[in-house]
N, C-alpha and C positions, 0 to 999 in steps of 0.2 A: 504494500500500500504506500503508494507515496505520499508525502506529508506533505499537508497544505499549506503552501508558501506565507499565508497571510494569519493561520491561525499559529505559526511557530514565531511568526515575529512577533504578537501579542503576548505568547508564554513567556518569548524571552527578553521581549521590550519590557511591555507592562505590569507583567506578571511574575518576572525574575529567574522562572526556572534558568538551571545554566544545561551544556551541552551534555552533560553528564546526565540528569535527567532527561533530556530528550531523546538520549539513549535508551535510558531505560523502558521509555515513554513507546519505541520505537518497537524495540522486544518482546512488551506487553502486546501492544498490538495486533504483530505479527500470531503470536501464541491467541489471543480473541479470537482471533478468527479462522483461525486454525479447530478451532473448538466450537466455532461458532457451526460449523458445515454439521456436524451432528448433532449439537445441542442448541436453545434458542438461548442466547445468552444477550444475546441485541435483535432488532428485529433486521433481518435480511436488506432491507429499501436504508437503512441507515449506515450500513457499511460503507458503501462510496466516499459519505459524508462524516468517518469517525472519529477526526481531525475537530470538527467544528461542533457535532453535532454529542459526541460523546465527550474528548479530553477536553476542548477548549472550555465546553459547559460546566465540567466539575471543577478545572483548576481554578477560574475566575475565584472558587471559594477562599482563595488564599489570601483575598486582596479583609477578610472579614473573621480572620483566625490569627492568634499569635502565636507563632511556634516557638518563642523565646519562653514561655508559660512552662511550669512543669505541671502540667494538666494532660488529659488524653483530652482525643476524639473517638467518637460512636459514631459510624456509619450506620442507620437503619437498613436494613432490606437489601446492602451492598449488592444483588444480584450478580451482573459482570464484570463488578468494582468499581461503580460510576456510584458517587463520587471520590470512596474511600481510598481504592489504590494510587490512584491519580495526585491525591493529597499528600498521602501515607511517602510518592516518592521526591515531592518538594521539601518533606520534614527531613531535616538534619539536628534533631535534639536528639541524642540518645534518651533524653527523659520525657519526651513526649512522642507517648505511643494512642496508635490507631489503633481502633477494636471495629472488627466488620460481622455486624452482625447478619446472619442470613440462613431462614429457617430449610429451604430445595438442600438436600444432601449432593446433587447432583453441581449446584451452582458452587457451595462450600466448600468441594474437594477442587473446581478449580480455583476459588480463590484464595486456597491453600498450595496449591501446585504456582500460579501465579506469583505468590508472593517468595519462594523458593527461587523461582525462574527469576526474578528483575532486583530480589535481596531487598526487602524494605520492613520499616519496622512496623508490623505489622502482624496481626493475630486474628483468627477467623473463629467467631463465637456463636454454636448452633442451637437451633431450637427458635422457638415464639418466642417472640419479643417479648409477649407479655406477661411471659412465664420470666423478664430477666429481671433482676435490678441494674441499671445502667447508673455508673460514677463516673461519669466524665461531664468536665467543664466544659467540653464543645459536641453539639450532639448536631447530628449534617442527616442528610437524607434527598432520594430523589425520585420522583414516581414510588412512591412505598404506600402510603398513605393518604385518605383525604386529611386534611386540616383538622378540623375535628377532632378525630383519633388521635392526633398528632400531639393536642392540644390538652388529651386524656394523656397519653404515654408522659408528659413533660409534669402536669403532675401528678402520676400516681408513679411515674417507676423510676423518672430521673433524679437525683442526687440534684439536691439544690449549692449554691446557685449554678447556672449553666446560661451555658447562648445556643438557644436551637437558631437553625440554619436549613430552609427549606428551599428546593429549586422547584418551580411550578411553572407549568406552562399557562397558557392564555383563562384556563378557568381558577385560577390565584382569588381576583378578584370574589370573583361567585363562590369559593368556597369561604372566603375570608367571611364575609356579609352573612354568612347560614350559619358560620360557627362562633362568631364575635357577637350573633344577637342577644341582646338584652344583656351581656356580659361585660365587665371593666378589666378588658386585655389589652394591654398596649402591645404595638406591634411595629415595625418597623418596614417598609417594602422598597425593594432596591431595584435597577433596573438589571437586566440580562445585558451579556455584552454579545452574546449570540442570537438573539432574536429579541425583538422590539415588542411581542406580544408576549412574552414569560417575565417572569418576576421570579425575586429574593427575598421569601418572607421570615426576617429575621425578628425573635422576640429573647427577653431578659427575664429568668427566674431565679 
């Protein structure tokens, strides 16, 4: 797959990763979709596009996380390690680690195999989320969840305080309006640098 000329000069302009990472960044890749042809771990019609549409999407999270912190991150529902792997290879704290959570035994054992393959610090945590306790000060997620549930998981099973971190595509808004009614949540929404119709709804507990 060759790499998008425009979304590497973002990771390493804007974004900071260096060449080292986009190595890494590179070998992931190649191994996705190598895995992707027997398993569905992104959908088919997105591979073309998984420069912009996958890595570009999840690293953006870095501009919204301090890896200087000796805190983790929680990945929810890591699937094919969007956003966590992606994050887990910009981090250089040996004291802040990734935890990915993801209940498919199928998805788990790649993103076990992946994190071996690209060396990041990083640990794959099985089973329902809602069976876990989560301790981390940074908790991320993407496509997992509606808002909602989201908004149940942060308080009944995360470790206070924390910064959730949600990437949402164009129904952000409409799910924000159904789950913030009648409710005193403050929230935070940020813009996508990959599409003009998704959002970053970040909130403080």
């Amino acid at each position: 797959m060759i790499p998008s000329p425009k979304a590497v000069n973002i990771l390493k302009s804007e974004l900071k990763y260096n060449d080292d990472d986009l190595k890494k960044i590179k070998k992931f890749i190649k191994y996705l979709l190598l895995i992707n042809k027997k398993y569905n771990l992104i959908s088919r019609s997105s591979e073309s596009d998984i420069w912009t549409r996958h890595i570009l999407d999840s690293a953006q999270l870095v501009k919204f996380i301090d890896f200087d912190d000796d805190f983790s991150l929680s990945d929810l529902g890591s699937g094919g390690g969007f956003p966590g792997i992606i994050l887990s290879i910009f981090n250089k704290n040996p004291r802040f680690h990734v935890k990915l959570y993801e209940k498919s035994p199928i998805k788990a054992k790649f993103l076990e195999d992946a994190i071996k393959l690209v060396g990041t610090n990083a640990k794959v945590i099985k089973g329902d989320i809602f069976r876990q306790s989560i301790d981390s000060g940074y908790i991320v997620c993407r496509a997992f969840k509606k808002i909602d549930k989201l908004i149940q998981v942060s308080r009944e099973i995360c470790k206070k305080p924390h910064k959730f971190i949600i990437l949402k595509g164009k129904s952000a808004q409409d799910e924000l309006e159904k789950a913030m009614k009648n409710k005193n949540f403050k929230y935070s929404l940020e813009k996508s640098i990959t599409s003009k119709d998704s959002k970053i709804v970040i909130w403080n507990r």
